[in-house]
Structure formats: C-alpha cells, structure tokens
N, C-alpha and C positions, 0 to 999 in steps of 0.2 A: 604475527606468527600463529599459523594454526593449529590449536590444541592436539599434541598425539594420539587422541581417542580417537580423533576427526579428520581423519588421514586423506579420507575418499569421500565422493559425493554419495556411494551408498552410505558412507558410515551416519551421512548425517540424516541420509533420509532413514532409515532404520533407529536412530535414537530421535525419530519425532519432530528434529531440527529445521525442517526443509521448510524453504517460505512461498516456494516455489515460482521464484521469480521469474526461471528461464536460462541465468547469465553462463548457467556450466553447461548447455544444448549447444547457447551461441558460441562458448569458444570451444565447444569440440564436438560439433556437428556430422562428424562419422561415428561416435559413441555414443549421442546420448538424442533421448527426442522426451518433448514433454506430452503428456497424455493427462487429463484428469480422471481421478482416482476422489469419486462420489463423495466415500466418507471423509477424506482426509484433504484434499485438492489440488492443484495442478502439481506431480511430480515427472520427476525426470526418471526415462526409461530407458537400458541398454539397448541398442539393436546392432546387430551383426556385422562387421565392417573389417577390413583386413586389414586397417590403421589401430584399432582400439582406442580406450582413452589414454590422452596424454599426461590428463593430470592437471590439464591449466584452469577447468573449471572451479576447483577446491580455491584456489587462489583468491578467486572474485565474490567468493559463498559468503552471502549475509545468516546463513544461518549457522555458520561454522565461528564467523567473525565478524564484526564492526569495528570499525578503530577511525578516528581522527587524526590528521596527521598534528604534528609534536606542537606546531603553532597555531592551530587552528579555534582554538578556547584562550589565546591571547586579549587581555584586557574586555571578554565575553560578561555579555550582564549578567546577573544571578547565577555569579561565579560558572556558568558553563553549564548547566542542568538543563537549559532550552538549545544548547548547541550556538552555533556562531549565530550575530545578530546585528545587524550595521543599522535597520531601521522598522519599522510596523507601521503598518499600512491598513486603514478599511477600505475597500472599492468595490465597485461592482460593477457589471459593462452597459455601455451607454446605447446596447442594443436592448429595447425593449424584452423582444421578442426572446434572447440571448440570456437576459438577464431573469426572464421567467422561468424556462426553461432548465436553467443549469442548477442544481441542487442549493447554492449558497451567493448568487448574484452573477454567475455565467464568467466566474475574472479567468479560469484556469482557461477555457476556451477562449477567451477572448484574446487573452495574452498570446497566446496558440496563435490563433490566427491574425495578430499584428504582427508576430515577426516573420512570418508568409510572407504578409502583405507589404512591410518593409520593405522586405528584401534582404532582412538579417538569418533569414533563415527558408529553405526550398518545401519544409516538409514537418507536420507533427507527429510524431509516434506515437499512437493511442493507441487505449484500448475500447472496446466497441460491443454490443451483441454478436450474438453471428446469428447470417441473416436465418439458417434451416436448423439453431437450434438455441431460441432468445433463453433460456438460462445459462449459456454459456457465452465465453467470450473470446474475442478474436485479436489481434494486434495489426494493426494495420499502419501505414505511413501516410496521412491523409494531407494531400497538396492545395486543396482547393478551400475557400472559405466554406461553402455548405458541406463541405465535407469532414471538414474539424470540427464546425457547430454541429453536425449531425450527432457526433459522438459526445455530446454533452450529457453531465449527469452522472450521478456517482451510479458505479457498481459493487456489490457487496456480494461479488462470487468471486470463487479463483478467478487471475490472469498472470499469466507468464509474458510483458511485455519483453522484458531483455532476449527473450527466445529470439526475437526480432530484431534485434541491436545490427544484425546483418543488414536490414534493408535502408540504416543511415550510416553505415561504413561506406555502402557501394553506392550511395545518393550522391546525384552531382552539384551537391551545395552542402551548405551544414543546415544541421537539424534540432528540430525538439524533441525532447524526450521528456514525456508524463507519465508518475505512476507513482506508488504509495513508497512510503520510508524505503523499507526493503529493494524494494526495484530501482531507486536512487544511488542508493547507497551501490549496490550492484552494479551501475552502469558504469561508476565513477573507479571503482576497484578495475571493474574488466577496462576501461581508458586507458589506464596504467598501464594496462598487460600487453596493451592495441594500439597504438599511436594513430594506426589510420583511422580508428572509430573515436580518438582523442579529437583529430582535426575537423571532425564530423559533427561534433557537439557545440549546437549556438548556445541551446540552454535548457537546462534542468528544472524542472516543475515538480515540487514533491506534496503529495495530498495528505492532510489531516486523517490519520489508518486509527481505530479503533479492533483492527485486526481482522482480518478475511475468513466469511464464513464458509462452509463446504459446501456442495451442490444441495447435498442433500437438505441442505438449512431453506435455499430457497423452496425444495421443492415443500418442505413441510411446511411451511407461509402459504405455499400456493393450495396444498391439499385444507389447510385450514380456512382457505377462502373457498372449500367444496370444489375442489375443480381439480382434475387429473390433470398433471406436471403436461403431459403430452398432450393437449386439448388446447393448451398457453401458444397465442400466434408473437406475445411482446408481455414485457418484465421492465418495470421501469421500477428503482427502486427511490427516490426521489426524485426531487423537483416539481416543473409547472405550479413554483409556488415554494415560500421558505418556510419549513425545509422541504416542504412537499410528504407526499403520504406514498406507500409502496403499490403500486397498482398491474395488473396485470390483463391485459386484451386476449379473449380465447379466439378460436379460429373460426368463430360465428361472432364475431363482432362486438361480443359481451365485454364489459368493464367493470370489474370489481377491484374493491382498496381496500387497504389498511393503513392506519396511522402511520407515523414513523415509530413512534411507541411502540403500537402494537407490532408490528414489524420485525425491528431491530431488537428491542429491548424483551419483547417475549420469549424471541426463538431464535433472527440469526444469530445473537453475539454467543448462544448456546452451544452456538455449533463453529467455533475462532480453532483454528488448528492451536494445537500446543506453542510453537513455538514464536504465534503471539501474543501469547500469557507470556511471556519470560524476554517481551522486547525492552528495552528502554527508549528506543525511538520512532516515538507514533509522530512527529509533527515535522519529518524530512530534515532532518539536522543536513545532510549531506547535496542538500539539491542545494541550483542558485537561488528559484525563491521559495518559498511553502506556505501551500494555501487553507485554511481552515473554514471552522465557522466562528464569531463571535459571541459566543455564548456569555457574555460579563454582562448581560443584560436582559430582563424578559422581550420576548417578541410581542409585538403587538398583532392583531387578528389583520392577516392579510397586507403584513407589512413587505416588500420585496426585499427580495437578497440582497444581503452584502456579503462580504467577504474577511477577513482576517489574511494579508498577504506579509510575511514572514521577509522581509532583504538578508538573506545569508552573506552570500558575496556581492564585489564590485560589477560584477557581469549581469546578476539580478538587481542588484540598483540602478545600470543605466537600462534594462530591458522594461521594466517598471517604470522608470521615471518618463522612459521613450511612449509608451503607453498613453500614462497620463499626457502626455503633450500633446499626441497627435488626435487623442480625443478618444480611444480604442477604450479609455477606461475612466471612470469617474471616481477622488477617493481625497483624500487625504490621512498626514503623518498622525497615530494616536500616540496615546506613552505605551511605554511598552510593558510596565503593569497589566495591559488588556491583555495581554497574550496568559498569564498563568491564571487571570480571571476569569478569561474565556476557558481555560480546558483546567478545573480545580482537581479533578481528577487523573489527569492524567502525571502532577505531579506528587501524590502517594502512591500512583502504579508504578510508579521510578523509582520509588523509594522500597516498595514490596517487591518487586524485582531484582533488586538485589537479592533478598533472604532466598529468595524461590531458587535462583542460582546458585547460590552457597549451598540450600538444602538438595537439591541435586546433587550435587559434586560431594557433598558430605554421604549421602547414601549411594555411594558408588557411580552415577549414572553421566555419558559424556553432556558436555554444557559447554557453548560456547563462549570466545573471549570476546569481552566487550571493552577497549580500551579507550580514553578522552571521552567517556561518557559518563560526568560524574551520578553515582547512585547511592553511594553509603550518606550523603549527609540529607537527604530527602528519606532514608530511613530513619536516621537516628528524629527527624521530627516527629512521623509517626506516634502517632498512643500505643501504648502497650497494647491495648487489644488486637491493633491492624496489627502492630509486629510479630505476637502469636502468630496471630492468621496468617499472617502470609509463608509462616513456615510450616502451622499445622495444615492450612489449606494445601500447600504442594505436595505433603506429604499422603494426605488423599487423592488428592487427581492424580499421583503418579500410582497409585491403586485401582483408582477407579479408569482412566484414560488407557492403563495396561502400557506406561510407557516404558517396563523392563523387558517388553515384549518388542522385536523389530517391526518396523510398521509393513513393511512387504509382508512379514506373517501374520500381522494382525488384520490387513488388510485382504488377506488372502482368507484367512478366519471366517472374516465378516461377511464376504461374498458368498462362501459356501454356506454359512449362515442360513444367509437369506433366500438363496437358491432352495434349502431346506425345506424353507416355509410354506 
C-alpha cells in the first residue's frame, strides 16, 4: 500500500524519494518522460498530452515502496536481512577478453549474452553510454553478442532503464532485464501491473548499487582530472582490470585515471541522491540472480575478476546453473557467509536505515514503506555510537540536503543559482 503522503509520482519526486528508475514513463507514457536533472538525476517530467496521468506509475514506484511478497523470506538465511537466497556462487566469464573488461569478472554480461545465445532469451536490456554524450546513459535492447559485451562495465551515473521496459513488451521473444536494486525491483512491481511485459521477462539480473551519483559527481571527477566535462570523447568508470580504476578519453585521444578510491570514495558517493541513503536494498533482493563483488578477501596486484552471483529464485538457479554447463561461465558454490563478508557494510547501512526513516516520519517528512525487508534487528546490533549517528546524521542532511524543500524548487533554486554565477 502506498503511503498517503505519496499519493503521486510528483509527491515523491518533490519529497527527494525518486530513484529514477524510469518504471512510471513506461506505464504512462502520454504523461510522463524522464530528462536528467544535473544535480539530483534522472527524473520524471510532465508533458502535455490529452490522456494525462493515469496513476499506474505510483503503483510500480520503488521510491514510494518496496515490499516482498508474504512468502518470499520463507525459511531465508539470516533470517531475511539479505532477502531470498537458494545458493552463492563466485564466477567469472570464460571470455578472457569479457572477463577483463567487465568491472568484477564480466559474469552479468556474460550471463546476458548466454541466454541470447540459448535461445532462452531474444534480447538484453541494458544500459550503455550514449554515443554524443559519454557521461550520460542510454537504455538500449542489445540482441547480438558484441553488443551486450559492448555494454559491459559498471556505470556510476543516472539511468532510467525501466523507461525502456517497452522495447521487451513489444520484443518477439522474452528478455533480460539488467539494472541496479531499484530498477529490479520496478520491473517486477510494473509485471504485475503488465502481463504482457510479465510473458516478456526470461530473467532479472540485479547489480551490487552502493547508490547513484549525479551527473554532476562525474563531471567533478572529471574537472579534477583537469579536463572540461565537454572535452571527454568516453568515461569508463571501472574495469580493464579488478576493479579497475575510473578513466576517461578526451577528444584528442588523451587518457587520464583515477583509482577507484579516488573516484568513487573521494567524490561520486558524495554526490548519491537521498533516496539512496534511506535504501535497504543495495544487493537486488528482487532480481532472479544478483551480482556483486567479493570483497571477504584482500585482492591480490592484478588478480582477475570474479564475481559474487547471489541465486534468488528457481528461474536464476537453472539460468546460472545453464551457464556453468555450457561453459559461458566458470565458478563454483561458496558458503553463504561470503556474502555478508563480502559487503560488512552494507549490513549496518540496514540497520541505520531504519533510524533514518523513523527519523524522517518523526519530523514530519513523507518516507516510504518498506515491507519483507527486515531492518530493526540489524539496528538494534549497531553500537550506540552508529545508533546516535544514524538519527543525528539525518537529522542534518535533512538540513543541509534542504530536503523540506521540493526538489523541482530546489532544483529550480540551484539552476538559477548557477546561471547567477
């Protein structure tokens, strides 16, 4: 049920909530279109139309709501806190080239392009650069193998793939669909809504999100490697290498990097819209499998990818297991201990998530519902100190972020702002 503060897709983009996945364009594609918006990132924008909205978009909103359905944390390990879990997996893909390439052992691509090549599936839904503006990204339906591996590599900018969910409704076979927690979880809500885009879906691929930074995050990584956002011909933000370093090509040929430290850790995560501070699920609880990295162990200098591949459902068990057979991926079963080893932080983010949401809703402000996604008992392990924090911290970013302010007029603020300047 969704919150009565949260009535509309504006309500949620004006209280900061929007993840901007896409999924309320694709089901009401005479009211709404998605545009990125610099500081905050890809949202959804009204445009003129003599249907209006219907209202089915609110429905599918990951930012309004997430919910598991009533059985879906049945006999779940660690009582439910990592979402459904039938098996864990490390793999990586048996394409060199594939395997260099793709930010954590090339498996989400690869996977991608085995059930193409199956036959389980006509088409991958990714997302990709675009080609006339590489800090930004495109969603595309990619049928061919060089065409799925093309898009290999994580991105750490807005993308609105559900915006797209159209072009595997109307595809004449069933498809994949890749994209972080949020975009997941959205496709599977708008299924519901869509039967036809239900019969459409071979399989769900959900990505290890530490949360999406704003355009503006890349372009200040790129300004701090000396070089004007507009000068950049390619933006690679991992890979060629685990985990790879963030690199960018100017339009004379030049190649300058940064670590992934310096990267990620300096400046984009600086720049995570709100309503990824306030997620509980960063590791696709909702896809059929979800892909990470393995962090339970130091990396060695120039060791290749692997992977961390997550079995949700029965559908991502035999597309995984189908994989491994036909040679498309190389891995085997770990314990499933590696999974909260590999991401230690992300569960006291679960647990501080909580507070952050209760401290919202305690000082007035709308919050969305998050149901089947246990978070009070990952709080209460918490040390006093993070517990504080995580309630005196919100209570500042919702001061400093200006989120009693709607984001159209904060947004609108900031532009004339800088027009100012």
């Amino acid at each position: 049920m969704t919150p009565r503060n949260l009535a509309t897709i504006q309500d949620v983009v004006d209280a900061h909530l929007c993840t901007g996945c896409g999924a309320c364009a694709y089901l009401e594609p005479d009211a709404l279109r998605m545009v990125d918006v610099p500081e905050f990132g890809r949202r959804p924008l009204p445009v003129v139309s003599v249907n209006g909205a219907n209202g089915n978009g609110i429905g599918a909103c990951p930012g309004a709501r997430l919910q598991h359905d009533k059985d879906a944390l049945d006999d779940a390990p660690f009582r439910g806190e990592w979402g459904p879990i039938l098996e864990l997996y490390e793999c990586w893909s048996t394409d060199p080239e594939v395997r260099h390439r793709g930010s954590s052992g090339g498996v989400i691509s690869a996977l991608s392009a085995h059930a193409v090549a199956s036959g389980s599936a006509v088409g991958a839904l990714q997302v990709q650069a675009k080609k006339d503006a590489p800090l930004e990204n495109e969603t595309v339906l990619n049928r061919g193998y060089d065409e799925i591996i093309g898009a290999a590599g994580s991105r750490y900018s807005p993308a609105s793939p559900c915006e797209r969910l159209d072009l595997v409704e109307s595809a004449d076979g069933r498809c994949v669909v890749v994209g972080k927690p949020c975009d997941i979880a959205a496709t599977v809500s708008a299924s519901k809504a869509r039967p036809a885009l239900s019969d459409k879906l071979a399989l769900t691929i959900g990505i290890f999100c530490a949360g999406t930074p704003s355009t503006r995050g890349t372009e200040e990584v790129v300004r701090r490697l000396k070089t004007d956002p507009a000068d950049v011909r390619r933006v690679d933000y991992r890979g060629e290498g685990w985990p790879g370093r963030f690199r960018i090509t100017t339009k004379n040929g030049e190649t300058k990097s940064f670590s992934y430290e310096e990267s990620w850790g300096e400046t984009l995560q600086k720049h995570r819209q709100w309503r990824c501070m306030i997620c509980p699920d960063h590791t696709g609880e909702f896809a059929d499998l979800s892909v990470g990295d393995p962090w339970y162990r130091k990396l060695e200098e120039g060791e290749p990818g692997r992977s961390l591949v997550v079995v949700r459902t029965e559908n991502g068990r035999e597309a995984l297991h189908s994989a491994l057979r036909d040679g498309a991926l190389e891995g085997h079963p770990i314990p499933l201990e590696r999974l909260p080893q590999s991401q230690p932080n992300l569960a006291s983010t679960r647990g501080a998530v909580w507070a952050r949401v209760l401290t919202m809703r305690l000082v007035g402000l709308p919050a969305p519902t998050f149901s089947g996604l246990p978070s009070f008992r990952p709080w209460l392990r918490l040390d006093l100190r993070t517990k504080i924090s995580s309630v005196g911290g919100t209570l500042k970013r919702i001061k400093r972020r200006g989120l009693r302010v709607p984001e159209s007029r904060a947004g609108q603020a900031s532009a004339e702002d800088g027009a100012g300047r």
